[in-house]
SEMARNU-359212 format. One line per field, with one value per residue (C-alpha): x, y, z; residue in one letter; residue number from 1. Coordinates in steps of 0.001 Angstrom, whole numbers, plus 500000, padded with zeros to 6 digits. Layout:
<rs>
u <- (X,...)
v <- (Y,...)
w <- (Z,...)
type <- (a,...)
seq <- (NUM,...)
</rs>
This chain:
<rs>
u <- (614716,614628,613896,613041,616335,614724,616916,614589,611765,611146,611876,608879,611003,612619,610203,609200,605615,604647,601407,600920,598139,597093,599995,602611,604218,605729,607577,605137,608178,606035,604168,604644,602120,600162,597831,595561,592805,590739,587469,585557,581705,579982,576061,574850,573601,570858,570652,568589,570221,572400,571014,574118,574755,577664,579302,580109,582056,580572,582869,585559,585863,589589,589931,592848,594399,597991,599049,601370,603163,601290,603132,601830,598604,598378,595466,593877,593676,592473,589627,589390,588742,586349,584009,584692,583748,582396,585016,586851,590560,591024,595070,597561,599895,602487,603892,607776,608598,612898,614607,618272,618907,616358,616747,613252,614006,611491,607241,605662,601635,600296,596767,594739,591436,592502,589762,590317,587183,588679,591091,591511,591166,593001,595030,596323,598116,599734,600432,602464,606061,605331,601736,600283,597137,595283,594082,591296,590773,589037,590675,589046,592107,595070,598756,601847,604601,607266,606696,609058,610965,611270,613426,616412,615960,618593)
v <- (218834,215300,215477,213643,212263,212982,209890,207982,208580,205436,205561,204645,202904,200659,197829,194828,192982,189412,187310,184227,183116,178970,178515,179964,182968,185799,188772,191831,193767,195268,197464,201167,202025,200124,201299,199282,200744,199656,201720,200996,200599,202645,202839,205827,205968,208220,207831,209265,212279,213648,215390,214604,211521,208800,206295,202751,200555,197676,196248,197113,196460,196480,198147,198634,199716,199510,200578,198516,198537,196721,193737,191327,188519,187207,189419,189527,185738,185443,187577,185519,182489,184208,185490,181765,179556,181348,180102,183159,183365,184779,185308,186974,189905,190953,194295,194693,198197,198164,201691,200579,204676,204000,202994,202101,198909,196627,196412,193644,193715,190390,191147,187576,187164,189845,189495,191744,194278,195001,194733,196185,193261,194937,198531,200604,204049,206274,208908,206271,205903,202673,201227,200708,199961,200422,197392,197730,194799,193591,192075,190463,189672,191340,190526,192340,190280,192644,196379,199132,199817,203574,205825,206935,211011,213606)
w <- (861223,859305,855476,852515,850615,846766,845634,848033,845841,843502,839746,837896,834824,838188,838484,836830,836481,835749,834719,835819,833114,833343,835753,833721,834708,831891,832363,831164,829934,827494,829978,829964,833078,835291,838112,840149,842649,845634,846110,849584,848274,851853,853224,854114,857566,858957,862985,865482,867429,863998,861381,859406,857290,858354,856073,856773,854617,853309,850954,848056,844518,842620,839337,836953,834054,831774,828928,826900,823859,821162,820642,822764,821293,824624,826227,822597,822933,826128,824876,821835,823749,826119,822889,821021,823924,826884,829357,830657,832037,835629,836282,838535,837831,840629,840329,841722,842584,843015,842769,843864,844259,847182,850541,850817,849118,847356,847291,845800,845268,843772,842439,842175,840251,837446,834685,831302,830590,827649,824692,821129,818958,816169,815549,812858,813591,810767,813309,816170,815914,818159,818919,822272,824102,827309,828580,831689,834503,837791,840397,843262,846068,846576,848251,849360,849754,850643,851691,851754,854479,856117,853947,855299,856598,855416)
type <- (x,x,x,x,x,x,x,x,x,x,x,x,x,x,x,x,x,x,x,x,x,x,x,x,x,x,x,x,x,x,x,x,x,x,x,x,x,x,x,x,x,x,x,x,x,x,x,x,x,x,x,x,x,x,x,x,x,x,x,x,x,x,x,x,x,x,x,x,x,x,x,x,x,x,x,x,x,x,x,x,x,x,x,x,x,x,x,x,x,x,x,x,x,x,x,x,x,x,x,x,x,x,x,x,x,x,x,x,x,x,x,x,x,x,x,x,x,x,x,x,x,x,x,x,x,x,x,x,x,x,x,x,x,x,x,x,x,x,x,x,x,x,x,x,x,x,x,x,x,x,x,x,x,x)
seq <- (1,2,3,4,5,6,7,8,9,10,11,12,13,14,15,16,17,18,19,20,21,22,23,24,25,26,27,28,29,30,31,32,33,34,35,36,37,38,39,40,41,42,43,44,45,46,47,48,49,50,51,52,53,54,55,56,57,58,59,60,61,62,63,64,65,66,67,68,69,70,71,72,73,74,75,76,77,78,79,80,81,82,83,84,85,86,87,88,89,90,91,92,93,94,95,96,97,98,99,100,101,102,103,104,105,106,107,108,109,110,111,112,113,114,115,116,117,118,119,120,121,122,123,124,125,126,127,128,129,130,131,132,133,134,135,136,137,138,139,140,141,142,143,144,145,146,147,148,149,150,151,152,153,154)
</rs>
């Protein structure tokens, strides 16, 4: 019987994420977490002949969210700029997921079209040893340029 090798399983602190904001790309090592979601939107369809209700798909919408440590002016001034002169900044973060304990070797996910929802402007904490935020985005495309391979089985 084949089994899951627990060094196989990817270290979330192994991985690295980058914005490429007005074609210039950064390293986001100031993240702590980042997830990103795709949620189908789905009819529901009554038919003839089935008193129950199906579902088709009809189209998807991309959410996400990170929280970083505070330390960073770059999404406050994107927001700045949005609220000053009505032009708003779409960008693209790709996510690297590289545990080298794994064999399952490297995923990268490039989300395109990533538009900020929202940002604290400004933050005081007397209770945080170090100051972050959560920072919530759109997306409207999505990419994987390299997927992880099969794990090797103990």
């Amino acid at each position: 019987m084949s089994f899951l090798l627990a060094r196989d399983t990817i270290n979330g602190q192994e991985g690295r994420a980058y914005a490429k904001i007005n074609n210039v790309n950064e390293e986001m090592f100031y993240i702590k977490k980042l997830e990103a979601t795709i949620e189908k939107s789905k009819a529901e369809i009554k038919t003839l002949g089935r008193r129950g209700t199906q579902h088709k798909a009809t189209g998807w919408s991309g959410t996400g969210s990170m929280t970083i440590y505070y330390m960073t002016s770059k999404f406050r001034q994107l927001m700045l700029d949005y609220v000053k002169t009505g032009i708003d900044t779409y960008f693209e973060v790709s996510v690297v997921n590289e545990d080298p304990n794994s064999t399952v070797g490297q995923q990268t996910v490039t989300l395109k079209n990533v538009n900020l929802d929202k940002v604290i402007i400004a933050k005081l904490d007397t209770e945080s040893e170090a100051l972050d935020e959560d920072i919530e985005f759109t997306f409207e495309d999505v990419f994987i340029g390299t997927n992880f391979s099969a794990p090797a089985l103990g």
